[in-house]
C-alpha positions as CSV (number, residue, x, y, z in Angstrom):
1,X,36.5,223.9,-96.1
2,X,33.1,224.8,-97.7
3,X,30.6,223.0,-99.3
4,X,30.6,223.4,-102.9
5,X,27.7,220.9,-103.7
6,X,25.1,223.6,-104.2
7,X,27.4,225.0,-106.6
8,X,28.5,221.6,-108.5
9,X,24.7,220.6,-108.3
10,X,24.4,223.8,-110.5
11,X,26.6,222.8,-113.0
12,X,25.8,219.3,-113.6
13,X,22.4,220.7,-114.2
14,X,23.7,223.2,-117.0
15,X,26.8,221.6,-117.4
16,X,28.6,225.1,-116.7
17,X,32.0,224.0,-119.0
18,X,32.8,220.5,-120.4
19,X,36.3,220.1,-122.3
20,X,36.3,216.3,-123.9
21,X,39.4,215.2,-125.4
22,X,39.5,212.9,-128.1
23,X,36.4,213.2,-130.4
24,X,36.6,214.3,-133.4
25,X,35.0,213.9,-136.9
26,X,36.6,214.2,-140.5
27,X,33.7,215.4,-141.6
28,X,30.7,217.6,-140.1
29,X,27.3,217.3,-140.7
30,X,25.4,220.4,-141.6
31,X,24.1,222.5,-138.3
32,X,21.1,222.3,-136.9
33,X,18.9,225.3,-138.1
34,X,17.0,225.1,-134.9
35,X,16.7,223.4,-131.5
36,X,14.6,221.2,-129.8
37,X,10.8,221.9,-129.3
38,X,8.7,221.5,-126.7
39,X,6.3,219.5,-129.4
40,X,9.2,216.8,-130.8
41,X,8.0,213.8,-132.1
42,X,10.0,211.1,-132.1
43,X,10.7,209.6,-136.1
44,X,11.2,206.1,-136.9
45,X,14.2,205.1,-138.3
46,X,16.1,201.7,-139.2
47,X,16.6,199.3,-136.8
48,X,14.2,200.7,-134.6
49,X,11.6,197.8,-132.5
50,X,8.1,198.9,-133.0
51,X,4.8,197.3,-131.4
52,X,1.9,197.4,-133.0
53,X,-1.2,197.0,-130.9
54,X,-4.4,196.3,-132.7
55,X,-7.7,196.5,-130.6
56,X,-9.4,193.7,-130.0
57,X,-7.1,191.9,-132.7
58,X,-4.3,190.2,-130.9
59,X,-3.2,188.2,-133.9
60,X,-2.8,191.2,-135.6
61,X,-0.8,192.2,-132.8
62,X,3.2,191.9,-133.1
63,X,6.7,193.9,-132.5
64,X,8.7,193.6,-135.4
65,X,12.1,195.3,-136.5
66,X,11.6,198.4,-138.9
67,X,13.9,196.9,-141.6
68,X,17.2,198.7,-143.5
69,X,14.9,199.9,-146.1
70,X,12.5,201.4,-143.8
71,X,9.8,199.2,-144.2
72,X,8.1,197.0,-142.1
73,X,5.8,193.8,-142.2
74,X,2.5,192.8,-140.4
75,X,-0.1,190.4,-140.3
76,X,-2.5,191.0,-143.8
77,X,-0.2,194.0,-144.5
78,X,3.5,194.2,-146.1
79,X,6.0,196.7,-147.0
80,X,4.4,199.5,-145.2
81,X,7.3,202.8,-145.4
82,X,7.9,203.3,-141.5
83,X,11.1,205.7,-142.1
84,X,10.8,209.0,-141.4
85,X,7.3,208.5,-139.5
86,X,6.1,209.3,-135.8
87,X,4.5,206.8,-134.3
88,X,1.0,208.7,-134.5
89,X,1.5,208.9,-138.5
90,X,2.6,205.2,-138.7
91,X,-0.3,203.8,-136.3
92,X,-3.1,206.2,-139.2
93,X,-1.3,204.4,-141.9
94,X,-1.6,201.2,-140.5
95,X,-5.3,201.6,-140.0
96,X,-6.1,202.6,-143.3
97,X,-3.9,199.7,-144.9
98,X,-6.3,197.5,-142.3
99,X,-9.6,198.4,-143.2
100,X,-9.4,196.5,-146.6
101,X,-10.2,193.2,-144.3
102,X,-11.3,194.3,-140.5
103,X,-14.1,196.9,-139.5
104,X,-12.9,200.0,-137.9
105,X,-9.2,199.0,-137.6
106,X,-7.9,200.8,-134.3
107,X,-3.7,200.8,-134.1
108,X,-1.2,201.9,-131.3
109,X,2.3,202.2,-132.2
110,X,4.9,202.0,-129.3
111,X,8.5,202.3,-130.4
112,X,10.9,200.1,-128.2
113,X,14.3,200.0,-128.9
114,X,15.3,203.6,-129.8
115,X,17.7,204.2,-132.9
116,X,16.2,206.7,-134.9
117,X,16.8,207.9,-138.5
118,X,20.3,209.2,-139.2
119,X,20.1,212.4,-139.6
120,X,18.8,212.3,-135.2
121,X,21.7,210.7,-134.3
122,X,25.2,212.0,-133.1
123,X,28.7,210.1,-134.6
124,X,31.2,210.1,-132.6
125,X,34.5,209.0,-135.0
126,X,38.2,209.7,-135.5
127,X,40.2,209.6,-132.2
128,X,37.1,208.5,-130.1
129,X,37.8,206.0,-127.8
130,X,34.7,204.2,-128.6
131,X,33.5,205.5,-132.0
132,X,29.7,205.0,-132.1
133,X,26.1,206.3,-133.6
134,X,24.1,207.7,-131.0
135,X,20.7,208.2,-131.0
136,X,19.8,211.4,-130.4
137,X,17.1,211.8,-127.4
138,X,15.1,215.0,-126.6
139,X,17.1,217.7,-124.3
140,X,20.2,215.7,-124.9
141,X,23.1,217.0,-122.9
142,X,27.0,217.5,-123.4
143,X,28.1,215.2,-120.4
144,X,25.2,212.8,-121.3
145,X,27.0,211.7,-124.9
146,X,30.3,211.9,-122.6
147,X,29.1,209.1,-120.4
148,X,27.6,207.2,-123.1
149,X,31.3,207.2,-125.1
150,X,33.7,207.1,-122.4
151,X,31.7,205.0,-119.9
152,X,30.9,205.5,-116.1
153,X,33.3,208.0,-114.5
154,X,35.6,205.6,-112.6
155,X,38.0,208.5,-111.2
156,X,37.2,212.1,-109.3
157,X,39.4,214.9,-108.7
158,X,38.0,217.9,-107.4
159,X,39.2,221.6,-105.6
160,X,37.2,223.8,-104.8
161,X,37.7,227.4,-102.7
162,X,36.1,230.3,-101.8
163,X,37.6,233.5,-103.0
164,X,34.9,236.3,-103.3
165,X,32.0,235.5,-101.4
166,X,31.5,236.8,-97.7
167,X,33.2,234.5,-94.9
168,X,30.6,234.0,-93.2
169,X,28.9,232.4,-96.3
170,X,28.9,228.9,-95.9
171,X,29.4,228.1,-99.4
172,X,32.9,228.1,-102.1
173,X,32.7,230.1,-105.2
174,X,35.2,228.6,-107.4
175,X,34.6,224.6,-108.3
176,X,37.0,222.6,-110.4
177,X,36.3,219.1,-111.3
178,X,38.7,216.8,-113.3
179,X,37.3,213.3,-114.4
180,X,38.4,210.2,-115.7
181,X,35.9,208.1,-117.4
182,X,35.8,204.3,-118.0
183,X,36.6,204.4,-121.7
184,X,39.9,206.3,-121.5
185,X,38.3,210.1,-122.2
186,X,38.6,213.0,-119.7
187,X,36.4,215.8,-118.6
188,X,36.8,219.5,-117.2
189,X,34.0,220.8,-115.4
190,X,34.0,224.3,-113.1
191,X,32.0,226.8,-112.0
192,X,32.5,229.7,-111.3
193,X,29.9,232.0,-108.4
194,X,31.0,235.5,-108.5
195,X,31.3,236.4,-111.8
196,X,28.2,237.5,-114.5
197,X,25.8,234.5,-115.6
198,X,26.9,232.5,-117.9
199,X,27.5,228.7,-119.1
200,X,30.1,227.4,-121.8
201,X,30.3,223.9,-123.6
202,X,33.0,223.1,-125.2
203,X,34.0,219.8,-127.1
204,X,37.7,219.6,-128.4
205,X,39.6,217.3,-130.7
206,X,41.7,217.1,-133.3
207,X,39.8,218.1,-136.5
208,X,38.6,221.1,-134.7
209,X,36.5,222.4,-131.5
210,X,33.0,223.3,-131.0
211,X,31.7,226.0,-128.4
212,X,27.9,226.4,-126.8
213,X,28.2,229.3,-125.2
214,X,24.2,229.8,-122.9
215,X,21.5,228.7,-124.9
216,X,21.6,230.2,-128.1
217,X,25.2,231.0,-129.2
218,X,26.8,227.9,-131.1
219,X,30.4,228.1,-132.6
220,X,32.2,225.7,-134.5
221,X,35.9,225.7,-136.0
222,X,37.7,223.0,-138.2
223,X,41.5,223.3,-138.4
224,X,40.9,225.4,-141.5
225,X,38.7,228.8,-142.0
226,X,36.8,230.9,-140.1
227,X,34.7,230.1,-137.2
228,X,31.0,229.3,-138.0
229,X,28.6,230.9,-135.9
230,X,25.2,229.5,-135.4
231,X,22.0,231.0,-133.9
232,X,19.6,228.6,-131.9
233,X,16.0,229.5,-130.1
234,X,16.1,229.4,-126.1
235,X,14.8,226.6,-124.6
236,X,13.4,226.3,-120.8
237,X,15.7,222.8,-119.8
238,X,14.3,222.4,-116.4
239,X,10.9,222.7,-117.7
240,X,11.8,220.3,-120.4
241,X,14.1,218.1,-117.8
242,X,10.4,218.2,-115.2
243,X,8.2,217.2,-118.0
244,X,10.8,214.2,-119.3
245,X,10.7,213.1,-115.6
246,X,6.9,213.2,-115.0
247,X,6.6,211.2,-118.6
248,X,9.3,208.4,-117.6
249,X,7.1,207.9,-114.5
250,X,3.8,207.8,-116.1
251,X,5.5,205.1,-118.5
252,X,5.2,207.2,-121.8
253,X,8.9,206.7,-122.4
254,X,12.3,206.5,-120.7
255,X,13.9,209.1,-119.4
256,X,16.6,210.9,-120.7
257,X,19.3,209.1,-118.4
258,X,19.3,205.6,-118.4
259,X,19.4,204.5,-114.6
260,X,22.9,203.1,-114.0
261,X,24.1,206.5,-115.5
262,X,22.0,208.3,-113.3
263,X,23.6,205.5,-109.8
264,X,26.5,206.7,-111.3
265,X,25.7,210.7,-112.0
266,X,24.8,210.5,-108.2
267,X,28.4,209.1,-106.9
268,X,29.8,211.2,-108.5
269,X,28.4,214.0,-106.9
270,X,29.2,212.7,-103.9
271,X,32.4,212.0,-105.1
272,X,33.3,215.8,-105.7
273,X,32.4,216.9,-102.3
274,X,34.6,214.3,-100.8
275,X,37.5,214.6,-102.9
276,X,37.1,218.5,-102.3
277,X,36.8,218.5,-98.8
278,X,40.1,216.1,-98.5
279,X,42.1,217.3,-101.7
280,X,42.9,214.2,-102.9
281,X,41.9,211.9,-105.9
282,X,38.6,209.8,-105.4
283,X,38.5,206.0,-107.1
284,X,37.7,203.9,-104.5
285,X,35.7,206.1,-102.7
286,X,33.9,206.6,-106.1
287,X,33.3,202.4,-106.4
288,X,32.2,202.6,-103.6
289,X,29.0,204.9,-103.4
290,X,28.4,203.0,-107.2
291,X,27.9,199.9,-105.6
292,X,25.5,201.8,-102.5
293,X,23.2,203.5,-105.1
294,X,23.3,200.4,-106.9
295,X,22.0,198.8,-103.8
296,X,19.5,201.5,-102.7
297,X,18.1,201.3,-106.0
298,X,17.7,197.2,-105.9
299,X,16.4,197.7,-102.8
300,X,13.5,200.6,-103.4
301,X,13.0,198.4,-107.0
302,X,12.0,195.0,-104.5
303,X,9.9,197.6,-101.8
């Protein structure tokens, strides 16, 4: 039996083919006329904690809630709109609101609890097992949203073969991965070696299916009409997955994958090698290597 973890760490990379079962939507919102951008900035929305830092003010200095209206309260300013703001924009307006009664107001905004305005965040509805708004983050993956509606993955079942490349290769070239995850929804992923570049993404349920096919090719279908095609710039993920990291450890913001999904992101990879290797089911085996990176991670957290 060959290792296929070279190949698998491939694919939960680019997430080579995801089928999720259950999620759908009675109604879609309008698609996305372009993609992410290396210069996002996140925008305020409802809900959302904010701290304002005022230099060498500290009683001007407070978190507060950005309220359902979109507004928020200080210290010697009310009612300031926050909605539909980036921090930067917020932190100018602030300063010029503060200037009526302190000399050369200087504000920081830093948001802290992340929900966004609507129109950045992802419903998941109908059959879902967890319907839910989620807030969209930056370079955003497929099998991330999975993890945050169905849960951990609790179950593994993995084969995996080699069929093209040389024998004396060290390696598989055909990868399939079932998974059961903690809130009752089930993913596909495979790859596939010897066969011409390409990933696939797709998302089924019962209102209809939608289908990323590489970077820029998105198709969506409802149970009625033709299939809408959609058009979306390239984007360079590991340069964008590289800088995400570097700016969670500098402290700018969290990264992408919040760190018991990433414990269990890396038992599962484990996971998949086992269970390929033995051809059988991994649960235990999966609980198991949870509750180790769990413990490696307390452990480098205390060092």
């Amino acid at each position: 039996m060959r290792q296929p973890i070279d190949t698998i760490r491939t694919l939960l990379a680019l997430v080579a083919a995801v089928l999720l079962v259950a999620c759908s939507s009675n109604k879609y919102p309008p698609a996305p006329t372009a993609a992410a951008t290396s210069d996002y900035k996140y925008i305020i929305g409802p809900l959302d904690l904010v701290n304002i830092v005022v230099w060498r003010n500290p009683e001007l200095s407070m978190a507060v809630p950005v309220r359902p209206d979109g507004r928020i309260s200080t210290p010697l300013v009310e009612d300031v709109p926050a909605l539909g703001k980036n921090p930067g924009e917020l932190a100018r307006d602030l300063e010029k609101a503060l200037s009526k009664y302190i000399r050369d107001p200087v504000v920081t905004v830093i948001v802290n609890n992340f929900n966004g305005p609507s129109n950045e965040q992802i419903r998941i509805i109908g059959e879902a097992a967890k319907p839910q708004a989620v807030a969209y983050r930056q370079n955003m993956t497929v099998l991330d949203v999975m993890i945050q509606v169905g849960g951990l993955v609790t179950s593994v079942y993995a084969f995996s073969d080699n069929r093209k490349l040389p024998a004396g290769v060290d390696m598989d070239d055909t990868t399939s991965m079932l998974l059961k995850f903690a809130g009752g929804v089930t993913g596909y992923l495979s790859t596939l070696l010897m066969t011409a570049d390409l990933y696939r993404v797709h998302v089924f349920g019962t209102k209809g299916w939608l289908e990323l096919r590489g970077d820029t090719e998105l198709t969506f279908r409802g149970l009625q009409g033709a299939p809408e095609k959609i058009t979306l710039p390239a984007v360079d993920k590991e340069k964008a997955e590289l800088e995400a990291f570097a700016d969670a450890i500098a402290a700018k913001r969290p990264f992408l994958v919040p760190p018991e999904e990433a414990v269990n992101g890396i038992a599962v990879l484990e996971a998949i090698e086992v269970s390929a290797k033995k051809d059988i089911g991994m649960t235990a085996w999966l609980d198991f290597l949870v509750e180790r990176c769990k413990a490696f991670a307390a452990a480098q957290a205390t060092s």
